[in-house]
mmCIF file of the C-alpha atoms, coordinates in Angstrom:
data_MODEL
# 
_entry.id   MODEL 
# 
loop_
_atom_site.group_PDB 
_atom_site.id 
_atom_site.type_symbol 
_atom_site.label_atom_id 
_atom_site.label_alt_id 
_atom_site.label_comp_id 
_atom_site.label_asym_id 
_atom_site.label_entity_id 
_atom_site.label_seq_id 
_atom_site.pdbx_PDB_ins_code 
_atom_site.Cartn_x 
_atom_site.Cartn_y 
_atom_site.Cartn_z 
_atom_site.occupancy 
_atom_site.B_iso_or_equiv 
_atom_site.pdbx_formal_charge 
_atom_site.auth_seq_id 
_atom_site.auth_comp_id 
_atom_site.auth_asym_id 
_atom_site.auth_atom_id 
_atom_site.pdbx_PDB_model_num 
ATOM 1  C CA . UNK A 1 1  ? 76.833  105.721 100.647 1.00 0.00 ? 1  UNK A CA 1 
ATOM 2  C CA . UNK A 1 2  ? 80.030  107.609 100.342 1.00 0.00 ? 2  UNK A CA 1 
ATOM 3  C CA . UNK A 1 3  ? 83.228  105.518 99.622  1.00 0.00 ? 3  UNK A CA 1 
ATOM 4  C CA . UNK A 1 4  ? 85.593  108.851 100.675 1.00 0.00 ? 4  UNK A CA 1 
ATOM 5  C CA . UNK A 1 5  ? 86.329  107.459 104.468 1.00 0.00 ? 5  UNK A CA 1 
ATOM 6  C CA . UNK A 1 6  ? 87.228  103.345 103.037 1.00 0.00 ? 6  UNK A CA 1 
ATOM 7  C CA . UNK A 1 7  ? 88.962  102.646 106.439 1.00 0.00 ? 7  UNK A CA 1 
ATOM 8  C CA . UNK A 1 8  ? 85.871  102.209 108.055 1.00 0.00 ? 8  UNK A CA 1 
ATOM 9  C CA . UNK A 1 9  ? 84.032  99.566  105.281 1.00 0.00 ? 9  UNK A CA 1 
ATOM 10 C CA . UNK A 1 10 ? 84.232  96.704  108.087 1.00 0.00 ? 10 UNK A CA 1 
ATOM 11 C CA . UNK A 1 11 ? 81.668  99.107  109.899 1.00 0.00 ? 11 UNK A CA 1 
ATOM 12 C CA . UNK A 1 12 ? 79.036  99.456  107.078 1.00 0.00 ? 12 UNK A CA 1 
ATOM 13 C CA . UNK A 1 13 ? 76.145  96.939  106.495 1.00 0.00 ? 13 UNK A CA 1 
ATOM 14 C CA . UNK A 1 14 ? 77.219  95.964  103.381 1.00 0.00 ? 14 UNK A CA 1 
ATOM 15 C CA . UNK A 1 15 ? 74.317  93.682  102.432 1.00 0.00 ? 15 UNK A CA 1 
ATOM 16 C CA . UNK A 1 16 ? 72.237  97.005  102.554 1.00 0.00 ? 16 UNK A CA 1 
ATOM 17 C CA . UNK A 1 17 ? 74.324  98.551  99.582  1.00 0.00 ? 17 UNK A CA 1 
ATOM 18 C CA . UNK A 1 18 ? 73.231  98.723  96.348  1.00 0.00 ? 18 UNK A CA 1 
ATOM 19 C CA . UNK A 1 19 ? 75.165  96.772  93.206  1.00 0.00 ? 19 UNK A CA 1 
ATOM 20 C CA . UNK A 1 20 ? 76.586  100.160 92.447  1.00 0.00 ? 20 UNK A CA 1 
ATOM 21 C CA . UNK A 1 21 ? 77.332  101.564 95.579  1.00 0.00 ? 21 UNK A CA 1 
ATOM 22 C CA . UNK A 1 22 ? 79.266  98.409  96.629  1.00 0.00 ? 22 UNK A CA 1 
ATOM 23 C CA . UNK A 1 23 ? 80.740  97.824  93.000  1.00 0.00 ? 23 UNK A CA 1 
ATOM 24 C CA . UNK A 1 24 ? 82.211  101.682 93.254  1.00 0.00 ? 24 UNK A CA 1 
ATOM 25 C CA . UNK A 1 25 ? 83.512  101.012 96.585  1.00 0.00 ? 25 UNK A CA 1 
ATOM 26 C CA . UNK A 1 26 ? 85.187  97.823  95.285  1.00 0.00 ? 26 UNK A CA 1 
ATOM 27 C CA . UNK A 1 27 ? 86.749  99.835  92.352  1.00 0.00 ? 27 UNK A CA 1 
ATOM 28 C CA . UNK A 1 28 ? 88.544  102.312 95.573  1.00 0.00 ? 28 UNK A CA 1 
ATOM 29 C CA . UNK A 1 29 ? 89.871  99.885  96.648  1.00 0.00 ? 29 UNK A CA 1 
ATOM 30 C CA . UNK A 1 30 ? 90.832  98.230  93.874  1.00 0.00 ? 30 UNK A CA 1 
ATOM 31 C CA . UNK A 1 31 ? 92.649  101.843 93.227  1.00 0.00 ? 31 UNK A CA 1 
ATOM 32 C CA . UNK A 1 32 ? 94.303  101.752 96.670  1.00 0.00 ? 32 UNK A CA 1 
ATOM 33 C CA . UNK A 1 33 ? 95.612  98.519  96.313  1.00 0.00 ? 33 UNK A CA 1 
ATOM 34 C CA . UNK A 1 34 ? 96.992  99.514  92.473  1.00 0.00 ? 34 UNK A CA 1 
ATOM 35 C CA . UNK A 1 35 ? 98.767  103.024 94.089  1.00 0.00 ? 35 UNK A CA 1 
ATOM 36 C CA . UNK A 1 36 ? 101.138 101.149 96.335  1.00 0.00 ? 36 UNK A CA 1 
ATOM 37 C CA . UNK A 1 37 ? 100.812 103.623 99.162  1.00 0.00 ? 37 UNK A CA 1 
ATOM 38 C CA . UNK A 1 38 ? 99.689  100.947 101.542 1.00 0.00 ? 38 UNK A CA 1 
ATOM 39 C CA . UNK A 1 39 ? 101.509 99.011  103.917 1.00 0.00 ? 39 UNK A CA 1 
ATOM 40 C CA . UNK A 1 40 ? 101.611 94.581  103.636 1.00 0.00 ? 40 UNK A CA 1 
ATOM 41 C CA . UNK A 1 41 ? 98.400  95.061  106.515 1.00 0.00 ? 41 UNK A CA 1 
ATOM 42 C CA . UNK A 1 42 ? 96.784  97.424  105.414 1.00 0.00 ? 42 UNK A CA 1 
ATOM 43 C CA . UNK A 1 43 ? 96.583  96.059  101.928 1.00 0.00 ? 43 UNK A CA 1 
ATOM 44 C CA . UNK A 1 44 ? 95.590  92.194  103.048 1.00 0.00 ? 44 UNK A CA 1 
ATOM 45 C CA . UNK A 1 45 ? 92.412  94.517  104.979 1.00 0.00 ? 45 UNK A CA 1 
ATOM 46 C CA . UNK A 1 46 ? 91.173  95.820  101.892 1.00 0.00 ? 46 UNK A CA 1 
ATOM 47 C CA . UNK A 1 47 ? 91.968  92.507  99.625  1.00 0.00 ? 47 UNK A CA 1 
ATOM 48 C CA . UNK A 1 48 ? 89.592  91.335  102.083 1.00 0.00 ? 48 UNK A CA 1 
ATOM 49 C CA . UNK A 1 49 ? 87.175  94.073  102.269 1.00 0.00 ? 49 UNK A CA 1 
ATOM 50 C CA . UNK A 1 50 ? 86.947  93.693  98.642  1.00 0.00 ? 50 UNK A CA 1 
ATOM 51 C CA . UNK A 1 51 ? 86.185  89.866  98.559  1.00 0.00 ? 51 UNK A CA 1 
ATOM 52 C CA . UNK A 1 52 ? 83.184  90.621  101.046 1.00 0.00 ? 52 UNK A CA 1 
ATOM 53 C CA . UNK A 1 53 ? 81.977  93.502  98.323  1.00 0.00 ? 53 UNK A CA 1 
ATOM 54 C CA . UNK A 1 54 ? 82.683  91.279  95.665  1.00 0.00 ? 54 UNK A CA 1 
ATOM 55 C CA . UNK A 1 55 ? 80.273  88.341  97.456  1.00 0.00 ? 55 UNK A CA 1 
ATOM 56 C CA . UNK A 1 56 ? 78.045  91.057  98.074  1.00 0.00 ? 56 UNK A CA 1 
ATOM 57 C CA . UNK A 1 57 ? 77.782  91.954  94.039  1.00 0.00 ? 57 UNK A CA 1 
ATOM 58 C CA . UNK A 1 58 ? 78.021  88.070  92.865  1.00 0.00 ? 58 UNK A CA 1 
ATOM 59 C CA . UNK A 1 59 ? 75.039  87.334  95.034  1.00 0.00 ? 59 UNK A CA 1 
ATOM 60 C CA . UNK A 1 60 ? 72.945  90.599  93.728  1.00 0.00 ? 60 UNK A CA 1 
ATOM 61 C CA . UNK A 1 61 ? 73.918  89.381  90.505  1.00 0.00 ? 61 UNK A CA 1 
ATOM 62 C CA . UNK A 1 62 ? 72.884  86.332  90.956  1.00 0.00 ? 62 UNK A CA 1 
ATOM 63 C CA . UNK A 1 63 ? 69.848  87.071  92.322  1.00 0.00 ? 63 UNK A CA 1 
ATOM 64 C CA . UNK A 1 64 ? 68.966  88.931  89.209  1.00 0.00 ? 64 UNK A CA 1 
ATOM 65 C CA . UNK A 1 65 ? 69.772  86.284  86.574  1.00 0.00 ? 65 UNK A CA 1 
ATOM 66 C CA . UNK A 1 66 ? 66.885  84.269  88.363  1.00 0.00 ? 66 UNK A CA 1 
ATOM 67 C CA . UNK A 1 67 ? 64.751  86.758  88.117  1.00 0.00 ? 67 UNK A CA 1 
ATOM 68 C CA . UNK A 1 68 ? 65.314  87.306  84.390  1.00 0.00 ? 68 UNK A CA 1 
ATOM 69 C CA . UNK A 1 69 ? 65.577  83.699  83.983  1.00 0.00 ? 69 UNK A CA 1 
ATOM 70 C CA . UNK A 1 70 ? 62.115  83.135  85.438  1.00 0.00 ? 70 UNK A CA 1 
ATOM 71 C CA . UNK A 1 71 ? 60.699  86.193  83.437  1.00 0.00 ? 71 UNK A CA 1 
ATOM 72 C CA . UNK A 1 72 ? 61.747  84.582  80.615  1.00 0.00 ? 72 UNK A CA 1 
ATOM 73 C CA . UNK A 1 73 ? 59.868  80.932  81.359  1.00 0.00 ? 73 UNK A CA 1 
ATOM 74 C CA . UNK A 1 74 ? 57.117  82.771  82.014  1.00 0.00 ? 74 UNK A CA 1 
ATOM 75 C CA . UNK A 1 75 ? 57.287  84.697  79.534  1.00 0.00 ? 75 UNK A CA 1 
ATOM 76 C CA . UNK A 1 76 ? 57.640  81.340  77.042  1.00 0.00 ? 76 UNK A CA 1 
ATOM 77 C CA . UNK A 1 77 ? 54.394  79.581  78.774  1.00 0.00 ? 77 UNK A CA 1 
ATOM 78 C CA . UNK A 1 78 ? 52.341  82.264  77.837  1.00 0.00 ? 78 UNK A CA 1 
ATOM 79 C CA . UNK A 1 79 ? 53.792  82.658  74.403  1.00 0.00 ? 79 UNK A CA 1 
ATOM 80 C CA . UNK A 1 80 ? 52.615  79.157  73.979  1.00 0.00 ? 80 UNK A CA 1 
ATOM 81 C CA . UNK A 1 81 ? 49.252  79.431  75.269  1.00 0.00 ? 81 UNK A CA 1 
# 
């Protein structure tokens, strides 16, 4: 997924990205936001592009930590077996 075209995020699936894809396009536009360059509208657009990525990440995250988490009982019970 390429992040060089970011005015167009509200068109891409982003539950179909990747951790990294959608973490990298979080970090543009983190950048844009840091530059300046954009107008008051523009920059509330990509605060709130970013919060959707950011969702997007937590919940992959999350999602992971259970997995490890469960691993890991599982991992115990047959320890103690």
């Amino acid at each position: 997924m390429s992040i060089d075209n970011m005015e167009n995020i509200g068109q891409i699936d982003i539950e179909k990205l990747t951790y990294e894809e959608a973490f990298d396009m979080m970090k543009a536009l983190v950048d844009q936001l840091e530059n300046g360059q954009v107008n008051l509208e523009e920059s509330l657009k990509l605060f709130e592009d970013g919060t959707r990525l950011y969702r997007h990440c937590n919940a992959i995250l999350e999602k992971t930590e259970m997995k490890i988490s469960k691993f890991n009982e599982y991992k115990e019970e047959v320890e103690v077996d």
